[in-house]
C-alpha positions in Angstrom: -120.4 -65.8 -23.6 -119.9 -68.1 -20.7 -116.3 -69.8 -20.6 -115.9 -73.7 -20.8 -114.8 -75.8 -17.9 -112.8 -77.9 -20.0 -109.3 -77.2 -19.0 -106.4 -75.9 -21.3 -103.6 -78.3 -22.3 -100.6 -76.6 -21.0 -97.0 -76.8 -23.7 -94.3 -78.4 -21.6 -92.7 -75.7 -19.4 -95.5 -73.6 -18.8 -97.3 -73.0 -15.2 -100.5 -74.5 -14.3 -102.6 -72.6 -11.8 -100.7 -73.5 -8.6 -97.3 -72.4 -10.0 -96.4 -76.1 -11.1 -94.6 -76.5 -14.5 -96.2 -79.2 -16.6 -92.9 -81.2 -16.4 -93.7 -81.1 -12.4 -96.7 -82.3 -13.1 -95.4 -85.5 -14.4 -94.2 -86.2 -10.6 -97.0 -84.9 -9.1 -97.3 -88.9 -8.6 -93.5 -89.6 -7.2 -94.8 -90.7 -4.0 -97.0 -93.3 -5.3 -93.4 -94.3 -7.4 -91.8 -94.8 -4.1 -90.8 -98.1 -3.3 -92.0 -100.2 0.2 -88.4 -99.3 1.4 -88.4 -95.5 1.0 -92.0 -95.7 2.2 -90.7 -97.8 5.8 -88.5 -94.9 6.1 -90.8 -91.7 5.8 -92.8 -93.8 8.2 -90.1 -93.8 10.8 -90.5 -90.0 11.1 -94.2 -90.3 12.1 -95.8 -91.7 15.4 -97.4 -95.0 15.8 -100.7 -93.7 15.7 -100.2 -91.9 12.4 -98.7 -94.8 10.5 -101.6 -96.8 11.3 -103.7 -94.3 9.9 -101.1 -93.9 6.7 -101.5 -97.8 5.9 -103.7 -96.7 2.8 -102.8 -99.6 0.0 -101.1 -103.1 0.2 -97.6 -100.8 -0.3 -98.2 -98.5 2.7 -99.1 -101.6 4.7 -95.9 -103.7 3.9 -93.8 -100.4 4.5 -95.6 -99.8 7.9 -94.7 -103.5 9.3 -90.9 -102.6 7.7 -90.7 -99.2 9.7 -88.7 -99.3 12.8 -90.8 -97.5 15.2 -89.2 -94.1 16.4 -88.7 -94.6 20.8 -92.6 -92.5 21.6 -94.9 -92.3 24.1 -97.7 -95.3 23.6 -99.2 -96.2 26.6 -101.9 -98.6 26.8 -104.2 -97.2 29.5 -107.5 -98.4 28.4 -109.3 -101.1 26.2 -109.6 -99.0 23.4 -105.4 -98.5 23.5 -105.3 -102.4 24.4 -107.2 -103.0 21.0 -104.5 -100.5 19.2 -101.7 -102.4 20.4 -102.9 -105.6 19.5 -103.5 -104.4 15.9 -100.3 -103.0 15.9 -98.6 -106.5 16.8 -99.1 -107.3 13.1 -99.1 -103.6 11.6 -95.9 -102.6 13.5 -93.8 -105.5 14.8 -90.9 -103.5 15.0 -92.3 -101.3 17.8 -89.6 -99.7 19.9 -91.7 -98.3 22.9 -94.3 -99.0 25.0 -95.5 -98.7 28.9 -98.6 -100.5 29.9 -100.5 -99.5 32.4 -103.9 -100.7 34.5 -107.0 -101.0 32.3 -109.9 -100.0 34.0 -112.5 -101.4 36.1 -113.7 -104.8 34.7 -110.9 -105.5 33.2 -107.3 -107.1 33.8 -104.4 -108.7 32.3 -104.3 -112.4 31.9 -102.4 -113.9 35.0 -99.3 -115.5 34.8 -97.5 -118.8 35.7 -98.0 -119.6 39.0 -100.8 -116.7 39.8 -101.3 -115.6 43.4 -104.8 -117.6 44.2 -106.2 -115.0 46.4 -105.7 -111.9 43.7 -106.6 -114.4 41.0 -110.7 -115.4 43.0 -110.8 -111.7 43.8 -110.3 -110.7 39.7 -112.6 -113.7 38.7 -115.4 -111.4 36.9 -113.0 -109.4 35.6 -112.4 -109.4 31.3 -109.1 -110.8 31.0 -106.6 -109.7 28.0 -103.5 -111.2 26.7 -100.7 -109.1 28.0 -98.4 -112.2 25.8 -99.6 -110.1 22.8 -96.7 -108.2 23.7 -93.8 -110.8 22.8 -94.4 -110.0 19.2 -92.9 -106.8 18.8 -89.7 -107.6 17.4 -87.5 -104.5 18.1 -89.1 -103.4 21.6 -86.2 -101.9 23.5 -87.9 -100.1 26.3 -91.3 -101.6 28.6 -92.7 -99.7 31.2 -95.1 -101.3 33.3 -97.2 -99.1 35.8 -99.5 -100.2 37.3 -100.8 -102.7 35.6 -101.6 -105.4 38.2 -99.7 -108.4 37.1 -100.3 -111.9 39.0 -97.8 -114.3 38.8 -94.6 -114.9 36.6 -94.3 -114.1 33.1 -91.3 -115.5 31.1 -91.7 -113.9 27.6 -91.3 -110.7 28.9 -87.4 -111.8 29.1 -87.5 -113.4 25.6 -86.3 -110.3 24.0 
């Protein structure tokens, strides 16, 4: 006689088939009981990258933009890393680290106050990105620039 699929109602105390008790099942959902705060603080264990991929619900997504970014690596070396960091202006303002660097062929960042004319004609078909994106990152302690090709002055960056 084949066996049912159904499964058994366990009494309280006994073990399920991964070793949990049923009272552990009843937490089996304590992270979704966690509150934003907790949440922001787990996050601060995890890299940029992965807390933009943990920003599941409304709750993960207020706790991601209250995490204070551990100091990492993010360098913006491309387009595709220039569109991360400007989705992580809003997702993570409290950012700690990051180094810009050039962008490719094609592509530059925007120029500043009082651009050098020459350099400016000579990048004229280039695709031009806001590097001012960067003022809103709350917490940034360290900036790196490498690189990057900057033309002219750019007073935000000292606005920290």
């Amino acid at each position: 006689m084949p066996h049912s699929k159904k499964k058994q109602k366990l009494e309280d105390g006994q073990q399920n088939g991964w070793g949990m008790t049923t009272d552990d099942d009843d937490n089996s959902s304590s992270f979704d009981r966690l509150g934003a705060d907790a949440l922001a603080n787990i996050f601060g264990f995890l890299r940029p990258e992965d807390i933009m991929l943990a920003r599941l619900n409304k709750k993960m997504r207020e706790a991601a933009k209250k995490t204070i970014v551990p100091m990492t690596d993010f360098r913006v070396r491309n387009v595709r890393k220039y569109n991360a960091m400007r989705a992580m202006t809003t997702a993570l303002p409290n950012l700690q680290q990051i180094q810009i660097r050039y962008l490719g062929g094609g592509h530059k960042y925007s120029d500043g106050e009082d651009p050098e004319e020459n350099r400016a004609a000579y990048d004229d078909g280039s695709t031009t990105h806001d590097i001012e994106i960067i003022s809103r990152f709350r917490k940034l302690r360290s900036l790196d620039i490498v690189g990057a090709c900057l033309n002219g002055r750019y007073p935000f960056l000292f606005n920290f």
